[in-house]
C-alpha positions as CSV (number, residue, x, y, z in Angstrom):
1,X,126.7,102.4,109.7
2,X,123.1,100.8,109.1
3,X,121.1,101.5,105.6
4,X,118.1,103.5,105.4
5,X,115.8,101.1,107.3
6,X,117.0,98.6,104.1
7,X,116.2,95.7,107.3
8,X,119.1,93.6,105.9
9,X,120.9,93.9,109.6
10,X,120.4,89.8,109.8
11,X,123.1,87.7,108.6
12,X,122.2,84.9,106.4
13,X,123.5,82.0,105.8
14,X,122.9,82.1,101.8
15,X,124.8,83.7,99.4
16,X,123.2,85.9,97.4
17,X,120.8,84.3,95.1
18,X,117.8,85.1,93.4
19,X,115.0,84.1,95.9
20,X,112.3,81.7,95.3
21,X,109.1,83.0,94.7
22,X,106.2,82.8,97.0
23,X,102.9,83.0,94.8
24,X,100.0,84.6,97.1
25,X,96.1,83.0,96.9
26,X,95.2,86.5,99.0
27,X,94.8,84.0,102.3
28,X,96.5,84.8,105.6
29,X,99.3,82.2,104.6
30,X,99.9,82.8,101.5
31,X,99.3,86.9,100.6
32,X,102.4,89.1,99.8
33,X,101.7,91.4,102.5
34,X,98.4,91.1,105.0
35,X,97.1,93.6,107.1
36,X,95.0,92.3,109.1
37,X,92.3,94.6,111.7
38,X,95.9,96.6,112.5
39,X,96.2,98.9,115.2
40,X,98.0,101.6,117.1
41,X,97.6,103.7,119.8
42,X,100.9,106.1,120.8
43,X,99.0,107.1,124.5
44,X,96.1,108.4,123.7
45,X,96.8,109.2,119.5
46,X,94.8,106.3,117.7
47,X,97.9,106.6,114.5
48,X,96.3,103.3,113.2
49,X,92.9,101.9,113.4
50,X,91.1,98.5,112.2
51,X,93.4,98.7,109.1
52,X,93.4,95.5,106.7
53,X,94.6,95.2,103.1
54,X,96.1,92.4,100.8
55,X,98.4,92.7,98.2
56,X,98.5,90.7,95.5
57,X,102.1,89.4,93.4
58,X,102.9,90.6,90.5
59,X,101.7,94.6,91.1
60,X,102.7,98.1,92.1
61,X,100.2,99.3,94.7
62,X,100.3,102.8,95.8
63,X,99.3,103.3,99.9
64,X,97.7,107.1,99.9
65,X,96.7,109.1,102.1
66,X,97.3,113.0,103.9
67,X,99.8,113.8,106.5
68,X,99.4,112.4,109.7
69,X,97.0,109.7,108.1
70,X,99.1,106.4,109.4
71,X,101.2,105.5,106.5
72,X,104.3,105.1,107.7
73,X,103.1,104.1,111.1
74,X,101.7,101.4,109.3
75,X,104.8,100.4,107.0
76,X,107.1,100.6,110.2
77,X,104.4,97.7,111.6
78,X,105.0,95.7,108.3
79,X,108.5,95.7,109.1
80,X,108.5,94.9,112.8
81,X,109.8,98.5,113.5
82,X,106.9,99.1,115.4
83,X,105.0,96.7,116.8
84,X,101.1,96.9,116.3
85,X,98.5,97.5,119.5
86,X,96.2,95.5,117.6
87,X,95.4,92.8,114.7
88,X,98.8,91.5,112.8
89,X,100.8,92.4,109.8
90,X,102.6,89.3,107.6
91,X,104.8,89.4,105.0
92,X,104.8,86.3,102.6
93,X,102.3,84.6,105.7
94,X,104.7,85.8,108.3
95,X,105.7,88.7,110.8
96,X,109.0,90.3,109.3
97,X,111.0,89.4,112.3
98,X,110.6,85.6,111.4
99,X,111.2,85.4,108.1
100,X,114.4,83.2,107.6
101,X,115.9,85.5,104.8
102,X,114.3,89.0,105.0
103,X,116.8,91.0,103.0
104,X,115.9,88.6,99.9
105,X,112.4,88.5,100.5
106,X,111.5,92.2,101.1
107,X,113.4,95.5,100.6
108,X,112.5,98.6,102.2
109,X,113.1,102.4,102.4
110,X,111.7,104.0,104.5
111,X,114.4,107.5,104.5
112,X,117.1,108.2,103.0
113,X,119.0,110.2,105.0
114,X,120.5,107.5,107.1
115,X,124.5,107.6,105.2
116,X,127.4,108.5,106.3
117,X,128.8,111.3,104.5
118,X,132.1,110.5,104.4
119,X,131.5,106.7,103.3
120,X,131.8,106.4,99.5
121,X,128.3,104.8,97.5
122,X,130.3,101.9,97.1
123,X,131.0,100.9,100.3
124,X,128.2,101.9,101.9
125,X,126.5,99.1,100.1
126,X,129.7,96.7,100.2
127,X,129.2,96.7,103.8
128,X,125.6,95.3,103.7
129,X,126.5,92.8,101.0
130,X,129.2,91.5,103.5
131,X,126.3,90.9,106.0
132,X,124.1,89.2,103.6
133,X,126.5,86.4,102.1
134,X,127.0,83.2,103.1
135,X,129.8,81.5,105.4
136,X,132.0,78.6,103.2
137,X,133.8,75.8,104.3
138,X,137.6,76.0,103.2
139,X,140.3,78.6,103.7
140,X,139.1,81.2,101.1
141,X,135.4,81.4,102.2
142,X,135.9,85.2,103.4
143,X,137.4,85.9,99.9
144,X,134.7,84.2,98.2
145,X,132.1,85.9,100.0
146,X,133.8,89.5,99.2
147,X,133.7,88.4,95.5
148,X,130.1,87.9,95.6
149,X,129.5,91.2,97.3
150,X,131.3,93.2,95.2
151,X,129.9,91.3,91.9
152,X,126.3,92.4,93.8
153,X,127.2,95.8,94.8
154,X,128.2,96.5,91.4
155,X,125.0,94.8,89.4
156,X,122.9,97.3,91.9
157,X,124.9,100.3,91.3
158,X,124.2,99.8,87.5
159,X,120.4,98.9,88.3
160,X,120.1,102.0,89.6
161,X,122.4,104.2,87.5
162,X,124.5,105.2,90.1
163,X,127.8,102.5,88.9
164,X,130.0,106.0,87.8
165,X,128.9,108.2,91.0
166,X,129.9,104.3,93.6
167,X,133.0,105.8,94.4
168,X,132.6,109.5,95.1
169,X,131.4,110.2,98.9
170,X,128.1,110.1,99.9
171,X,128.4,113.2,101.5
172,X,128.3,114.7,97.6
173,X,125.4,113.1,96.5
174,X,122.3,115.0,95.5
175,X,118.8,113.7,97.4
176,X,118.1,112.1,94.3
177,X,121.1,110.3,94.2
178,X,120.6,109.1,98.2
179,X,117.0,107.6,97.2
180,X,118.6,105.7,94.7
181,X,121.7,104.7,96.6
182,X,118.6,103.8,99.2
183,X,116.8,101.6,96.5
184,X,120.0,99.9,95.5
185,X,120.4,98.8,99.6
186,X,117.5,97.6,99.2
187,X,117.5,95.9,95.7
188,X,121.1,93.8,97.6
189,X,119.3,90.6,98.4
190,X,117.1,90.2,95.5
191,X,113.6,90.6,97.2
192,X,110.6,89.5,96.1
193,X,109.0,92.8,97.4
194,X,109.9,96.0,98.1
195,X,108.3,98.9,100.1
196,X,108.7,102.0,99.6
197,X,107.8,105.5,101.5
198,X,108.3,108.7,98.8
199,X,110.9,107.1,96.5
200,X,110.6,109.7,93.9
201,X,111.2,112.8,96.3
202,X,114.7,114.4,95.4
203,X,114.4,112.6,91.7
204,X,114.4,114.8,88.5
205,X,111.4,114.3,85.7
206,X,114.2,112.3,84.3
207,X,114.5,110.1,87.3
208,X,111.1,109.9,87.9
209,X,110.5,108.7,84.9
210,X,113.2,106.0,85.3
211,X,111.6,105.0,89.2
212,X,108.4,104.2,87.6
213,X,109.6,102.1,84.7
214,X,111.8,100.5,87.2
215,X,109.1,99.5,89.1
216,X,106.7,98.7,86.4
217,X,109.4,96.5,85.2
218,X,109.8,95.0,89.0
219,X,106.2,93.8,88.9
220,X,106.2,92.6,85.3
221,X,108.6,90.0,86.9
222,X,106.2,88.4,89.3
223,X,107.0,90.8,92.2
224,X,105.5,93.2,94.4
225,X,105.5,96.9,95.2
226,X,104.2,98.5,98.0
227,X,104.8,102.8,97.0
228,X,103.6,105.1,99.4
229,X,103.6,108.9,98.3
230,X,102.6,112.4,97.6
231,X,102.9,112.7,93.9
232,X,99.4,111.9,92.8
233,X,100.0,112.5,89.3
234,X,103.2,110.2,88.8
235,X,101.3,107.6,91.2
236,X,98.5,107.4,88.9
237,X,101.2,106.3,85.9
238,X,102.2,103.7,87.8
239,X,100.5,101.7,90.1
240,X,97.8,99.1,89.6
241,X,95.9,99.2,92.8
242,X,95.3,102.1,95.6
243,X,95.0,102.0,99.5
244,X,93.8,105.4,100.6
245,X,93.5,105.9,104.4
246,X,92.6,108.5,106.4
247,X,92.7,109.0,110.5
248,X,94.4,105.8,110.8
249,X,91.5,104.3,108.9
250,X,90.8,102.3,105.9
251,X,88.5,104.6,102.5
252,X,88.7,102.7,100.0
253,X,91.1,99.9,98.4
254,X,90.6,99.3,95.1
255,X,92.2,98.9,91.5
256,X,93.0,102.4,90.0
257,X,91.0,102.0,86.5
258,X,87.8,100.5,88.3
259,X,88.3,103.8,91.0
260,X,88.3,106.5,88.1
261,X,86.1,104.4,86.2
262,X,83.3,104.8,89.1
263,X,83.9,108.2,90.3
264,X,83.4,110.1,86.6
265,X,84.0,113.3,86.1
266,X,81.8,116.3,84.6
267,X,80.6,116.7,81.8
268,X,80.4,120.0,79.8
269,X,77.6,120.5,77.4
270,X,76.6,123.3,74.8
271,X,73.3,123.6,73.1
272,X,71.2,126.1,71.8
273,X,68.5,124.7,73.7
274,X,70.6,124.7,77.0
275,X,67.8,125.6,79.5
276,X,65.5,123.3,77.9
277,X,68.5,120.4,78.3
278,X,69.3,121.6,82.1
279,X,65.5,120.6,82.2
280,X,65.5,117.5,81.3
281,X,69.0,116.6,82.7
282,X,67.6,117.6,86.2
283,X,64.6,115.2,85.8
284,X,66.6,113.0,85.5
285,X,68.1,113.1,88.6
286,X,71.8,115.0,87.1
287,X,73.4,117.9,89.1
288,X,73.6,120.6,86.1
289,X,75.5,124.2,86.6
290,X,75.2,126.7,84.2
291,X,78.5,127.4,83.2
292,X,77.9,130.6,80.3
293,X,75.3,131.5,77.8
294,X,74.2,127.8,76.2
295,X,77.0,126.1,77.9
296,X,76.5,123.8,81.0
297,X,78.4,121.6,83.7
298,X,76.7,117.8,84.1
299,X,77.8,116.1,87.2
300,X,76.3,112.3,88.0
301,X,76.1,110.6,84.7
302,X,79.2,109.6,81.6
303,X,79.0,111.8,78.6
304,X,77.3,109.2,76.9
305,X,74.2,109.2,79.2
306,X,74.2,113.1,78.6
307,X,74.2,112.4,74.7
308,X,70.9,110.3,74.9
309,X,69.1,112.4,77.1
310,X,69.5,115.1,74.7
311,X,68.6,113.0,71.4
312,X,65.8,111.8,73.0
313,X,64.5,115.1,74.1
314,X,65.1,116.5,70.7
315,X,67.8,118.8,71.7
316,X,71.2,119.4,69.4
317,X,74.7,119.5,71.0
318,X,76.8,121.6,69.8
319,X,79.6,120.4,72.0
320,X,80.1,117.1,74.5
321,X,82.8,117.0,76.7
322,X,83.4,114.8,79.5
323,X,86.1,115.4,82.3
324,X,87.7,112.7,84.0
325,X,88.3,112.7,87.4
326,X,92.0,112.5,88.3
327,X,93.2,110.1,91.2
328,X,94.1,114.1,92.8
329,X,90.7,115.2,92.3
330,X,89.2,111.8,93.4
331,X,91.8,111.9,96.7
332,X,91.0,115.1,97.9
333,X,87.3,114.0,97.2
334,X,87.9,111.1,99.3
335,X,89.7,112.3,102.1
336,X,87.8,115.9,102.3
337,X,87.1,116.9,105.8
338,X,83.3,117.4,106.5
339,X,82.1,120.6,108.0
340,X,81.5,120.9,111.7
């Protein structure tokens, strides 16, 4: 029985080691992953189109976008699951399928539905272990390579706090229990990056929690994460950078603090003076709602701005508040539909 997409179906002829580290200059060679003008067409659906990103080592980036929008179309490409109509996708400066060690170079899930029920945790993973260790010369080497699998299989099962639930049968486990029995796969070979397609669906606030220090914690070591999801607010507490796409097509890449940090939220303002204020603001080029009474809603400028417009103008504040945008509030904004 295969993992969920964990891509660690290639024997190796290593035993299972910490990899080396590839460190990525962002060139086509070098880059942790590299999409590059990617493409694809299913007949006459465009799922993908003119798509290119890097990712850096060392971070967690988290690849957005609304149903339908390519994402896993795109991740599938990554991993040679699919191949792309256009462009090329590398991983450490190659396709996937050439890599000499993929399972300890990348880890991916992709689903995590793809157990059988009736296998325990255990050796579900055993199984894959088996797969990725090496062959030894002598009369012992199959015994030496069990050893080392079952040393790994029970380091992951601990990693992912699943080492008292290994031997009880898959087909018992919660979803949160599969999507960490699906990161553990994963997490077999040691990669250097992992990829990820809603890893916190099925997880308790408690296991959320534990997913995003776990992958904070990943990164802090040098490596790379590649999170796509729906959970706006969780990815916003833990990724570094953002891909949002939309249609198949790139909006915007960019760090998460320099993305909030240019699309600023509204101000609210109250002053005696308010219409007076709503005057000036609007000279100056602000988009100003009046909210109730004396109180009003700045869009266009930081709080600050809003403050010396109205000490210049004579005008005092009674109250200064400024809203930040959200990554929710700035997604939606982002990926909004425009009226026919």
């Amino acid at each position: 029985m295969s993992s969920p997409t964990n891509l660690m179906n290639r024997p190796s002829d290593e035993s299972l080691v910490e990899p080396k580290q590839t460190s990525p200059s962002g060139t086509a060679e070098t880059a942790v992953v590299l999409a590059e003008h990617l493409g694809k067409r299913f007949g006459d659906v465009r799922a993908v189109d003119d798509l290119s990103f890097s990712l850096e080592r060392g971070t967690v980036t988290g690849f957005l976008g609304p149903n339908g929008a390519g994402k896993t179309t795109t991740l599938r490409m990554l991993l040679d699951l699919v191949e792309p109509s256009a462009g090329r996708a590398l991983v450490f400066g190659r396709r996937y399928r050439d890599l000499e060690r993929p399972a300890a170079q990348v880890g991916a899930v992709l689903e995590a539905a793809d157990f059988h029920p009736g296998r325990s945790g255990r050796d579900h993973l055993f199984s894959l272990a088996l797969a990725l260790g090496r062959d030894t010369q002598g009369g012992h080497w199959f015994r030496e390579r069990e050893r080392a699998a079952a040393n790994r299989v029970d380091a992951v099962l601990d990693l992912v706090e699943l080492g008292s639930a290994g031997r009880r049968r898959v087909g018992s486990y919660s979803l949160g229990m599969r999507q960490r029995l699906g990161l553990a796969a994963a997490l077999l070979g040691s990669p250097a990056l992992l990829i990820l397609d809603e890893p916190a669906n099925g997880l308790d606030p408690e296991g959320v929690r534990w997913l995003r220090d776990f992958l904070r914690g990943f990164a802090a070591d040098g490596k790379t994460v590649l999170v796509s999801s729906h959970v706006l607010a969780e990815v916003a507490q833990t990724v570094d950078d953002v891909i949002i796409i939309n249609k198949g097509r790139l909006v915007t890449i960019s760090p998460l603090a320099e993305l909030t940090e240019r699309r600023t939220g509204a101000v609210r303002v109250r002053a005696r003076g308010a219409h007076t204020l709503r005057a000036t603001l609007e000279a100056e080029g602000l988009r100003v709602a009046v909210l109730d009474g004396d109180e009003l809603r700045v869009e266009g400028a930081p709080s600050a701005r809003v403050g010396e417009l109205a000490y210049r103008a004579g005008i005092p504040l009674e109250e200064l508040v400024s809203k930040s945008s959200s990554l929710e509030d700035i997604f939606l904004e982002l990926t909004a539909e425009e009226p026919s």
